[in-house]
N, C-alpha and C positions, 0 to 999 in steps of 0.2 A: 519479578515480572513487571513488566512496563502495563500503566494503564492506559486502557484504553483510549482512553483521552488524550495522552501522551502520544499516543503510535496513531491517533489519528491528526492530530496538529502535526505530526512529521509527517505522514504520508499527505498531508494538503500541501505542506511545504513544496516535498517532491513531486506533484503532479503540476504545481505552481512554475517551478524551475524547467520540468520536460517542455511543459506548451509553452514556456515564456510568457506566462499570463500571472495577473493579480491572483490573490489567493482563489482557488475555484469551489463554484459553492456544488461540490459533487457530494449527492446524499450515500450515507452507510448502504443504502442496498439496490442500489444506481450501479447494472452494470459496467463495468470497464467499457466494452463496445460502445453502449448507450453514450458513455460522455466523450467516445473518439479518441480513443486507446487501442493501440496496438500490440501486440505481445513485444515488441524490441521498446518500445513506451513503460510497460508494464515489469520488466527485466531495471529499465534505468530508474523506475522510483523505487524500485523495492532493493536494490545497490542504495538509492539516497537514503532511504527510511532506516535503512542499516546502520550506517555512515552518519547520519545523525544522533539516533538513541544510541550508537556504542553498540548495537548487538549483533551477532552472526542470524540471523534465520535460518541458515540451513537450506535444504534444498527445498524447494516446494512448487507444487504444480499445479501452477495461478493460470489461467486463461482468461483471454476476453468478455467471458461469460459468468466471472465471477465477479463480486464487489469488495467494498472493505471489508464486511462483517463478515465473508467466508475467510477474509484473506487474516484478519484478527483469530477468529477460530482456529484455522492453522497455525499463526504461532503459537495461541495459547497449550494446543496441545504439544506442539515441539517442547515447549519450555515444563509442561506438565513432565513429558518421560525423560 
C-alpha cells in the first residue's frame, strides 16, 4: 500500500499539472470545490496520481465535495479487499 505521504506528494503533483500552477498548498480536508475543482479536474488528477504511483484505483466516486483524506480512505479500502 502506498503511504500516505506518498499518494499525497502525487496528488499535489496532479492538481499542480491540472491548474498549471506551482505545487498548490491545498490542505487534506480542503474540499475539492473550495480550492476550484471541477469533477473533469478531479477525473484528470486521479488518472495522474495513478500514472505516477504505478497503481490502478479502481473505480471511485470522488465528487467536488470531497477532499484528500476521503479520497485516501477510499484507496485504502480498495487495496484493504
Amino acid at each position: 500500500m502506498i503511504s500516505k505521504d506518498d499518494f499525497r506528494t502525487a496528488f499535489h503533483t496532479a492538481v499542480a499539472g491540472v491548474l498549471s500552477t506551482p505545487q498548490p498548498p491545498i490542505r487534506d480536508d480542503e474540499t475539492f470545490a473550495e480550492y476550484g475543482l471541477d469533477s473533469l479536474d478531479i477525473m484528470n488528477i486521479l488518472l495522474s496520481t495513478e500514472e505516477t504511483l504505478g497503481i490502478d484505483i479502481g473505480e471511485m466516486e470522488v465528487t467536488d465535495q470531497d477532499c484528500f483524506d476521503t479520497l485516501y480512505e477510499q484507496y485504502a479500502k480498495t487495496v484493504a479487499n
